[in-house]
Backbone as CSV, one residue per row, in Angstrom:
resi,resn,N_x,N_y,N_z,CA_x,CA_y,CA_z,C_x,C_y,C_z
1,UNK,23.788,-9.595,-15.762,22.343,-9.558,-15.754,21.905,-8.136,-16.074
2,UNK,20.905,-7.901,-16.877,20.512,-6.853,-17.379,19.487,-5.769,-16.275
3,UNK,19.431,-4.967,-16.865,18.631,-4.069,-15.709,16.882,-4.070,-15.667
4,UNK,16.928,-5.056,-16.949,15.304,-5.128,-16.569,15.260,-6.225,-15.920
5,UNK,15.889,-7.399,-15.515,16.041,-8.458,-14.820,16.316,-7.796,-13.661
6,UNK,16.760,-6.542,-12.904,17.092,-6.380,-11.682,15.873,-5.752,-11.096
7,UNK,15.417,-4.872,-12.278,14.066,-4.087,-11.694,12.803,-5.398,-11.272
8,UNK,13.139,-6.207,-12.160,11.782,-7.144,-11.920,12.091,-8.246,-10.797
9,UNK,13.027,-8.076,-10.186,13.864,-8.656,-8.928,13.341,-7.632,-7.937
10,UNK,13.501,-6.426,-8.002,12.882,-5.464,-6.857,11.725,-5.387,-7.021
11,UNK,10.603,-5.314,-8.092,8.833,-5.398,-8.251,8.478,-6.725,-7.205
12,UNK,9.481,-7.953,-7.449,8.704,-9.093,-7.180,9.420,-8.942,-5.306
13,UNK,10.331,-8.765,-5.444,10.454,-7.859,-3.700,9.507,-7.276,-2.943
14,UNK,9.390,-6.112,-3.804,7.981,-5.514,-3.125,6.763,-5.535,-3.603
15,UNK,6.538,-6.642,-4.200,4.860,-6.821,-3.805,5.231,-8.338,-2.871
16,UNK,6.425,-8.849,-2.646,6.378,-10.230,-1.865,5.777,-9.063,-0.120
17,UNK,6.736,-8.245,-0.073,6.993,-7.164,1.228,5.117,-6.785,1.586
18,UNK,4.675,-6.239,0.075,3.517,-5.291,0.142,2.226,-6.719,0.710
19,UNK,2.487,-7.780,-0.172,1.534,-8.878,0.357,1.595,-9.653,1.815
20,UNK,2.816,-9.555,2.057,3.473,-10.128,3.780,2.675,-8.631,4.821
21,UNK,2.438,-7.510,4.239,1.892,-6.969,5.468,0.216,-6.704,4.940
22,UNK,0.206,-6.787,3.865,-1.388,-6.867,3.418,-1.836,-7.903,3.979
23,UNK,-0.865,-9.093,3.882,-1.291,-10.323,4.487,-2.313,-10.318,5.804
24,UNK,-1.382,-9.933,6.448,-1.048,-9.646,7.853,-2.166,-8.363,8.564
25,UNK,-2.956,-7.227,7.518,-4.074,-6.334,7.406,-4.921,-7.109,7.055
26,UNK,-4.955,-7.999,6.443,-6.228,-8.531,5.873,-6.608,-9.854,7.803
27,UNK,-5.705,-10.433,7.590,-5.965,-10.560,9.374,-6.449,-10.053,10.262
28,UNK,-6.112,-9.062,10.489,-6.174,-8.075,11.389,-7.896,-7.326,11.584
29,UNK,-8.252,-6.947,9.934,-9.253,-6.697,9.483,-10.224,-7.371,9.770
30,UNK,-10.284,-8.936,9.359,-10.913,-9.841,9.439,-11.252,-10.400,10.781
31,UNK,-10.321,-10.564,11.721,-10.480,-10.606,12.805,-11.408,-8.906,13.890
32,UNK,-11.100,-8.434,13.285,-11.623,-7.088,14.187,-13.245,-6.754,13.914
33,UNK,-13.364,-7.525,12.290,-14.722,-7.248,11.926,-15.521,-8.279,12.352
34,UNK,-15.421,-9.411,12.363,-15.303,-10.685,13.193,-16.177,-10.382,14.839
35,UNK,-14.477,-9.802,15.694,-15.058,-9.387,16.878,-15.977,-8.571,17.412
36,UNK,-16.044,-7.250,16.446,-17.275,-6.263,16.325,-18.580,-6.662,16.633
37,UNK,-18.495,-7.718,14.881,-19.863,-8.600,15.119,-20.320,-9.267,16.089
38,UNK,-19.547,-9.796,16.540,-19.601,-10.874,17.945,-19.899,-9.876,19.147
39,UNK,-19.143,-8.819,19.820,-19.629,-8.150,20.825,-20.284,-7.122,20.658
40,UNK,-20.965,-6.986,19.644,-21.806,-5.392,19.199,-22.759,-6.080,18.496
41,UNK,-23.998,-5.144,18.262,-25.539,-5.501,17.404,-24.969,-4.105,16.642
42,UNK,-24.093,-3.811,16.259,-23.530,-3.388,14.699,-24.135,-4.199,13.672
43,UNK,-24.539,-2.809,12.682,-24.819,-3.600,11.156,-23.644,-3.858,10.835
44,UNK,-23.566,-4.761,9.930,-22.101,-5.964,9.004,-21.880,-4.520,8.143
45,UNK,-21.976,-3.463,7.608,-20.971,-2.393,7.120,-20.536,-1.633,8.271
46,UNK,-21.295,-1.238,8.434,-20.502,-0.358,10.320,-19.322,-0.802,10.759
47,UNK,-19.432,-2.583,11.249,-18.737,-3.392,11.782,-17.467,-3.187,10.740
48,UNK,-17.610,-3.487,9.592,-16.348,-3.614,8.505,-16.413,-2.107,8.614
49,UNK,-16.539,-1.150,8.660,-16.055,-0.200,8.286,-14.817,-0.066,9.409
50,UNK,-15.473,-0.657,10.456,-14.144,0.233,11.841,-13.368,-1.012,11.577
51,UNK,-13.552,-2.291,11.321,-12.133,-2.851,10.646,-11.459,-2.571,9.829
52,UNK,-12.010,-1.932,8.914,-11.138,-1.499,7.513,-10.261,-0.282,8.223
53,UNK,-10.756,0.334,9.150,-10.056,1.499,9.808,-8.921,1.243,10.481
54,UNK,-9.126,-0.016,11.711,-8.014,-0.441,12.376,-6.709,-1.035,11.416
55,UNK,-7.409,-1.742,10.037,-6.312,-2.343,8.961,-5.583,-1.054,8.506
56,UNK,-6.650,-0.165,8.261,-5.388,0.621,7.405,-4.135,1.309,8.659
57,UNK,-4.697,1.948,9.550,-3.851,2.151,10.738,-2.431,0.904,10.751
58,UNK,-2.960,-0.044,10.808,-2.241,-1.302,10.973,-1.033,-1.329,9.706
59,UNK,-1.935,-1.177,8.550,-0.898,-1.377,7.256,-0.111,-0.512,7.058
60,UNK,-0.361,1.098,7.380,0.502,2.486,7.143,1.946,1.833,7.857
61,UNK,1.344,1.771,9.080,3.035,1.723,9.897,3.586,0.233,9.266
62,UNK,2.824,-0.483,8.612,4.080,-2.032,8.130,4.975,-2.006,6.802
63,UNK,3.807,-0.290,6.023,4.238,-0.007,4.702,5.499,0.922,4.718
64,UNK,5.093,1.818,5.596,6.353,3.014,6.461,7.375,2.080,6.858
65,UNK,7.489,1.307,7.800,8.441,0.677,8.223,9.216,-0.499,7.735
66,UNK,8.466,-1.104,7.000,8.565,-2.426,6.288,8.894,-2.392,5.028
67,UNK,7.690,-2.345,4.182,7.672,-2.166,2.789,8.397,-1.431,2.158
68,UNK,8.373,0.060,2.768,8.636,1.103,2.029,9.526,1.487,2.558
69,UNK,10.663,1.242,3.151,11.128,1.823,4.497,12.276,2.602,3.598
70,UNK,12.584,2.208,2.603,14.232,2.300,1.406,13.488,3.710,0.901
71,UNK,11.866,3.870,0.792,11.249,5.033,0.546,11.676,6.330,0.504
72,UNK,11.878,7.880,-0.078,11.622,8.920,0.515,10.971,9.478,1.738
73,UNK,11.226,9.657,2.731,10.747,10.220,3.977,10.736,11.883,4.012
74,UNK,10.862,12.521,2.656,11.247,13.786,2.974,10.000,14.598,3.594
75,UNK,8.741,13.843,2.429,7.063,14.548,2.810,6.261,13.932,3.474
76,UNK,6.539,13.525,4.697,5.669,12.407,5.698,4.210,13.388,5.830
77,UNK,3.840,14.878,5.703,2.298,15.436,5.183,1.812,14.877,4.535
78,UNK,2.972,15.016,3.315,1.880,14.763,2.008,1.621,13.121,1.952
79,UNK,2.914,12.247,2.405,2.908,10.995,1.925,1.617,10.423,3.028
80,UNK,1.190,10.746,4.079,-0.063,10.533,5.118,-1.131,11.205,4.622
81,UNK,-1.207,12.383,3.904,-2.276,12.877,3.341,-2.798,11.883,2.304
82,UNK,-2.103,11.492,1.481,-2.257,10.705,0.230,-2.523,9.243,0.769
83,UNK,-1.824,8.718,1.739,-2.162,7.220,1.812,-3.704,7.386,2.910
84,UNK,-4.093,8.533,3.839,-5.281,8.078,3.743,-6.552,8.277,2.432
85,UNK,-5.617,9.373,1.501,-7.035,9.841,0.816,-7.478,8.169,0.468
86,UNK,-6.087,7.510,-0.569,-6.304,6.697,-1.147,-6.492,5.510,-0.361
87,UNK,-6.295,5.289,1.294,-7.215,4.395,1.700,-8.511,4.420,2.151
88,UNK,-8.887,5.794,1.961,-10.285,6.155,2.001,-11.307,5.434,0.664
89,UNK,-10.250,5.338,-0.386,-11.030,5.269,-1.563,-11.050,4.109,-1.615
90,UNK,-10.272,2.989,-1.135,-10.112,1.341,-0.817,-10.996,1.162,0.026
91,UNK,-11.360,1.947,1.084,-12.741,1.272,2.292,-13.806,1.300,2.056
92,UNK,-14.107,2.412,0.531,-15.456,2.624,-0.185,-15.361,1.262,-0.852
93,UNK,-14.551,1.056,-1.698,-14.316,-0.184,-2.292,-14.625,-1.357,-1.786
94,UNK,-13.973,-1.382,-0.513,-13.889,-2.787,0.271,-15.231,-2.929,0.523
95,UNK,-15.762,-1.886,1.162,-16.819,-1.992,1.772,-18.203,-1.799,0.939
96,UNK,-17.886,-1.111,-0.406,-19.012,-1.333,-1.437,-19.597,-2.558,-1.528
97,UNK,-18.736,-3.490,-1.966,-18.640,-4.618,-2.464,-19.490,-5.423,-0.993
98,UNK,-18.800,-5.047,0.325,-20.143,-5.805,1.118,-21.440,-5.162,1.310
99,UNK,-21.824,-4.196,0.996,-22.613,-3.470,0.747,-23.767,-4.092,-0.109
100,UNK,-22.977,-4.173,-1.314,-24.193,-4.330,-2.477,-24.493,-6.175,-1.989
101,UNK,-23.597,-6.653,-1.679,-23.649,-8.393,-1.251,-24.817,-8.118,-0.359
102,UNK,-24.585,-7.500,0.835,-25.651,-7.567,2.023,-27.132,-6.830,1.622
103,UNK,-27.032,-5.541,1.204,-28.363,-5.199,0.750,-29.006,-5.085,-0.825
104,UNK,-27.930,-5.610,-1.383,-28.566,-5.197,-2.861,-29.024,-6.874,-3.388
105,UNK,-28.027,-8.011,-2.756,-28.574,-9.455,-2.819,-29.092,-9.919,-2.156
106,UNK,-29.233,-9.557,-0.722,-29.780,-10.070,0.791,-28.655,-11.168,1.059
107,UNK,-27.533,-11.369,0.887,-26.777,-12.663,0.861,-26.129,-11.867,2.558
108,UNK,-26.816,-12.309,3.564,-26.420,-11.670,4.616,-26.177,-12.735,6.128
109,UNK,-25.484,-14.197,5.638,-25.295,-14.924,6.928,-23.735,-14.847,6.780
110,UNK,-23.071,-14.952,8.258,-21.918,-14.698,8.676,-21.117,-14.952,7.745
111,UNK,-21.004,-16.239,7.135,-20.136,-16.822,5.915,-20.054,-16.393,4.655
112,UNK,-21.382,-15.358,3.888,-21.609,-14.667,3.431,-20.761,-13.497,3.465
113,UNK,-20.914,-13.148,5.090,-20.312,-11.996,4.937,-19.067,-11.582,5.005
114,UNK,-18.372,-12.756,5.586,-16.832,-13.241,5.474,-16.439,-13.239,4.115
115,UNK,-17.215,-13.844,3.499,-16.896,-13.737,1.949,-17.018,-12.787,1.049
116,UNK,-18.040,-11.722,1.242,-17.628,-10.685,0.579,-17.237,-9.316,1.476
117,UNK,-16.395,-9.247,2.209,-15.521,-8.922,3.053,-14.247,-9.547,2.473
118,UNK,-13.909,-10.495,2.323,-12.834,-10.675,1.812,-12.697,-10.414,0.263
119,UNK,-13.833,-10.002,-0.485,-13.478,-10.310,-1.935,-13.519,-8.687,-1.768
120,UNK,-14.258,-8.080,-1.475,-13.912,-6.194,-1.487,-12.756,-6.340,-0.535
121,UNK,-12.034,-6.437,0.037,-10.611,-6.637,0.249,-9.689,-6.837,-0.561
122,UNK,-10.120,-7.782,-1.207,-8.959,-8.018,-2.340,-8.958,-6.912,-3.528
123,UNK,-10.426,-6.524,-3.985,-10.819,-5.316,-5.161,-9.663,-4.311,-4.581
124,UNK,-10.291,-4.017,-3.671,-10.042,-2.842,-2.595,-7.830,-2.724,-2.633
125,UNK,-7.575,-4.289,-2.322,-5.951,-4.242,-2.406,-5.515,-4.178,-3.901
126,UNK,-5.996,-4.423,-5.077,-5.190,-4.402,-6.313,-5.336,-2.635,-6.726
127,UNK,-6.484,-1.923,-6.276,-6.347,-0.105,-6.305,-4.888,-0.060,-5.658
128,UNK,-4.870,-0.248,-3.935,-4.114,0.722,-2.840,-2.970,0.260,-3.570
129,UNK,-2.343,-0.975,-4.339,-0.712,-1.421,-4.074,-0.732,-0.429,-5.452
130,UNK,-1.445,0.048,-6.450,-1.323,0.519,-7.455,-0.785,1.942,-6.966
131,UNK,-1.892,2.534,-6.024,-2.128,4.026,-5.689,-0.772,4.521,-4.955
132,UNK,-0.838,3.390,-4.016,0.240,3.671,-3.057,2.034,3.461,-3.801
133,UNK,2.215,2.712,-4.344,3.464,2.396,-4.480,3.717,3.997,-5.911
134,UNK,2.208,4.703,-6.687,2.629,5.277,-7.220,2.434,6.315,-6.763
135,UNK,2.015,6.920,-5.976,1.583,8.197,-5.375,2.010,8.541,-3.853
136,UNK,2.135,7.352,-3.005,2.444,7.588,-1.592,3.601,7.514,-1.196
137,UNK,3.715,6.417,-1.502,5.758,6.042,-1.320,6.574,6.182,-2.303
138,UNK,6.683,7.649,-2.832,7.347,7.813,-3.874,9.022,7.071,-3.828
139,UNK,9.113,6.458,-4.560,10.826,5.967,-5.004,11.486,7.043,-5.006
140,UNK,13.127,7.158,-4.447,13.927,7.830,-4.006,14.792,7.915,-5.847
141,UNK,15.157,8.850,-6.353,15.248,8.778,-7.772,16.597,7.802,-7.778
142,UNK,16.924,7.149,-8.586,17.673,6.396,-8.951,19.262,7.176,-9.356
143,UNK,19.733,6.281,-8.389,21.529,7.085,-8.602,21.952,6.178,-10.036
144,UNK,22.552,7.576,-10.868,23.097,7.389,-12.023,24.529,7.435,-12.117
145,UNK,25.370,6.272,-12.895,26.731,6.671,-12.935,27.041,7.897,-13.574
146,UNK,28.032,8.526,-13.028,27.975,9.488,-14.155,28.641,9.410,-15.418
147,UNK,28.086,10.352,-16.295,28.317,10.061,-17.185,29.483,10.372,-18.446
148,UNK,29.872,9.377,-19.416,31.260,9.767,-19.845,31.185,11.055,-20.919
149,UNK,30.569,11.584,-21.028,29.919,12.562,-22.219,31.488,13.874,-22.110
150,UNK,32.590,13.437,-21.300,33.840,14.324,-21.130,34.211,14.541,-19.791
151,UNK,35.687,15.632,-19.816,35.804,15.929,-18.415,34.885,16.333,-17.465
152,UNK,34.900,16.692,-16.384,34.260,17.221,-15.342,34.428,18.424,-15.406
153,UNK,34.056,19.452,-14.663,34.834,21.287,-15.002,36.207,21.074,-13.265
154,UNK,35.953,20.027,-12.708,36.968,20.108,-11.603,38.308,19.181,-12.276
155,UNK,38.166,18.443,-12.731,39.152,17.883,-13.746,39.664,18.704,-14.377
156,UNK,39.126,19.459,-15.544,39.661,20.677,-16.113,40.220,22.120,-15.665
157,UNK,40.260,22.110,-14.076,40.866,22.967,-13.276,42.071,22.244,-13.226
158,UNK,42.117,21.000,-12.459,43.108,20.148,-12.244,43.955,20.082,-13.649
159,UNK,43.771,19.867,-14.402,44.773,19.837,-15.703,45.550,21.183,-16.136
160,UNK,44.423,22.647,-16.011,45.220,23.600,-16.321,46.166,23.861,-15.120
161,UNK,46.150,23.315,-13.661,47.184,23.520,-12.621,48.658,22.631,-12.855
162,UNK,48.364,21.591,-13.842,49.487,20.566,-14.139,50.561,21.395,-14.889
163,UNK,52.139,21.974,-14.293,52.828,22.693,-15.675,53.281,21.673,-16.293
C-alpha cells in the first residue's frame, strides 16, 4: 500500500478522533448554554459566550490528550497560546453567527436559538480543525529511512580498521 493511502488512513483517523471530542464539545456547549438560559435572565450571546468558554476548556484537554496526544509536547506556551488565540477567533465566529440570527433577524425563540448556536458551531468547527491541526498541534516531523545515497562516515571508519 502506497503512502498516500497511509496518510489518508491517518487524516481520516484524526478528524474521526477530532469529531469524537468536538462531538462531545458541541454537547457540552449546548448543554451549558441551555442551562445558563434556564437559570440566569442572561442575554442568548452572553449565555453562549460562557458556553463556548466551558467547550473550549473542555475540547483543549480531549485534543491534548486524545486527539493529539502522538503530538509534539515540546511548546505547551506556545501550543496554549495559539489554541486559545485561535479559539478566540471560533467564539467570534460561533457566536457571530448567533448574533446576527438574534439581532440582525429578530429570529430569537429558544429553538431558534438552538439552531443558530449550532450552525455558528459548526462555521466556527471547520476554521479550529483547520487552525488547530495546522498551527497548534504541530506534527512531530516524520522519521525517514535513511538514506542509500552511500556509506555512513562510521562505516567508513569501520572499513579503514578492517586489515
Amino acid at each position: 500500500m502506497g503512502h498516500g493511502a497511509s496518510r489518508l488512513r491517518g487524516l481520516v483517523r484524526e478528524v474521526a478522533k477530532f469529531g469524537a471530542v468536538g462531538g462531545a464539545g458541541v454537547l457540552v456547549n449546548l448543554l451549558v448554554f441551555n442551562l445558563v438560559r434556564h437559570v440566569t435572565d442572561l442575554q442568548v450571546v452572553r449565555a453562549s459566550v460562557i458556553a463556548t468558554v466551558v467547550a473550549i476548556v473542555f475540547n483543549y484537554i480531549g485534543f491534548r490528550y486524545f486527539t493529539y496526544r502522538d503530538r509534539d509536547k515540546s511548546g505547551r506556551t506556545r501550543e496554549m497560546t495559539l489554541f486559545l488565540l485561535f479559539s478566540a477567533v471560533g467564539l467570534v465566529i460561533e457566536n457571530g453567527v448567533l448574533y446576527a440570527a438574534t439581532y440582525g433577524f429578530g429570529w430569537n425563540t429558544p429553538l431558534q436559538n438552538n439552531i443558530f448556536k449550532f450552525v455558528g458551531i459548526g462555521v466556527a468547527t471547520l476554521f479550529r480543525f483547520w487552525s488547530y491541526r495546522t498551527w497548534v498541534f504541530v506534527a512531530l516531523p516524520a522519521r525517514t529511512p535513511p538514506s542509500d545515497t552511500g556509506p555512513t562516515a562510521e562505516q567508513e571508519r569501520n572499513k579503514q580498521r578492517v586489515p
